[in-house]
C-alpha positions as CSV (number, residue, x, y, z in Angstrom):
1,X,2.4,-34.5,54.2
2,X,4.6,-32.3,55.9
3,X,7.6,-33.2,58.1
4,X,9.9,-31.3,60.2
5,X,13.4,-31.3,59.2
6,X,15.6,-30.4,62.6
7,X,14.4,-28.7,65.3
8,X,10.5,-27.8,65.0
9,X,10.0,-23.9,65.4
10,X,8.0,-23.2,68.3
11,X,5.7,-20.1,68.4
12,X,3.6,-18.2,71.0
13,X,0.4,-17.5,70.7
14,X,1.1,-13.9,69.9
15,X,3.2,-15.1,66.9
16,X,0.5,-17.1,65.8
17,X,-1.5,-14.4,66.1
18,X,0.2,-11.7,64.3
19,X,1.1,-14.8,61.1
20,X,-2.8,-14.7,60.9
21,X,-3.1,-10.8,60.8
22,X,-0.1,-10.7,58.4
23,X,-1.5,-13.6,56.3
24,X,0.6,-11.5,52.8
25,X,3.6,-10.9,54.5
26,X,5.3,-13.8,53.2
27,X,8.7,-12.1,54.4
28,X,6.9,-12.1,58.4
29,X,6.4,-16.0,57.6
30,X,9.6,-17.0,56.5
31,X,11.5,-15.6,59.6
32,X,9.2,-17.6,62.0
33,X,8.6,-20.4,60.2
34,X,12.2,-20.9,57.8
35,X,11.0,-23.0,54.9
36,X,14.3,-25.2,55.2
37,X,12.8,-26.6,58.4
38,X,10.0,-28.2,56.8
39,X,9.8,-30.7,53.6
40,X,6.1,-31.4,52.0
41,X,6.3,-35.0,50.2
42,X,2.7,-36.1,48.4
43,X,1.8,-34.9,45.5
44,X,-1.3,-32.7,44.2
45,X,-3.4,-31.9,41.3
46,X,-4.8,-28.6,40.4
47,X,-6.4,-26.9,37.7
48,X,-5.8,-23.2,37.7
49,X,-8.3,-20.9,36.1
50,X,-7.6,-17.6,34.9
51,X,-9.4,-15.2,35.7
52,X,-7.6,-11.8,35.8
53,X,-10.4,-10.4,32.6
54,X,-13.6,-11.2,34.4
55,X,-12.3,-10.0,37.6
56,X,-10.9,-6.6,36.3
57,X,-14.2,-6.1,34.0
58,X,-16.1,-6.8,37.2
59,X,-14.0,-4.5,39.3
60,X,-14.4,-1.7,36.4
61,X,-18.0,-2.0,36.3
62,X,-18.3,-1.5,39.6
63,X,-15.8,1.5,40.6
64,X,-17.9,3.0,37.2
65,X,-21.1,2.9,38.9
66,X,-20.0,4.6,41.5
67,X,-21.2,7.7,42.0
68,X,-18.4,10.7,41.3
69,X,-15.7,8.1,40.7
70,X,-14.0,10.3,37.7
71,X,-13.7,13.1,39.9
72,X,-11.4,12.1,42.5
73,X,-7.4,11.6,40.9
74,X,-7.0,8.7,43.0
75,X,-9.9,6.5,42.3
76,X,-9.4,7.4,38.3
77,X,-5.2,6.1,39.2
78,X,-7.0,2.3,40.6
79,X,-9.8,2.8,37.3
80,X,-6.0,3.6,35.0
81,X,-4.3,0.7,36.7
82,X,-7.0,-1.8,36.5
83,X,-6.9,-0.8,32.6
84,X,-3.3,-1.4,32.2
85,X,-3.8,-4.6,33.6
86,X,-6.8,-5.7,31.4
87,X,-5.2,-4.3,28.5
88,X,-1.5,-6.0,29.3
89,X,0.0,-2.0,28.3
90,X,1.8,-0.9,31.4
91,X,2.6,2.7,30.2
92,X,-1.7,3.2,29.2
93,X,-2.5,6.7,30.3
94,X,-5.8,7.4,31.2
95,X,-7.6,10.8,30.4
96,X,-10.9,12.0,31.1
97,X,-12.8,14.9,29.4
98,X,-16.1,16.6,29.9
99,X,-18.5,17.7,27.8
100,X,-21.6,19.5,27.9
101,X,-23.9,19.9,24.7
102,X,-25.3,23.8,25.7
């Protein structure tokens, strides 16, 4: 349950609407709608699931079937990143080299 504490916040529909365009800007939601005016009370159960592995192997598989991928720098920086993630090694670097059997 939620409950106001003081004075409710009231926004226009224009706020409303820019919250639900901004749904990640947490920063945008806390300066119209403070936490401190607002106390949840219940409780909840959850089971969280990680999934980060599957999801990066997934993503890797398919920015690797994509065709050209390795030669543009800034799809091999998101293919790098995603592998410092997968591989918990935040300084990986990432090199690519071609070869051709003639």
């Amino acid at each position: 349950q939620v409950r106001v504490v003081g004075t409710k916040p009231e926004l226009s529909l224009e706020q409303v609407q820019h919250l639900l365009h901004n749904r990640h800007r947490l920063e945008l939601w806390y300066e119209l709608l403070p936490p401190a005016h607002f106390a949840l009370e219940g409780f909840n159960l959850l089971q969280l699931v990680d999934v980060t592995t599957q999801e990066i192997l997934s993503e890797l598989k398919y920015d690797l079937l994509e065709r050209d991928v390795l030669q543009a720098s800034d799809r091999l920086e998101q293919i790098q990143e995603k592998l410092r993630v997968l591989f918990a090694r935040p300084a990986l670097q990432l090199g690519i080299a071609a070869y051709d059997e003639r």
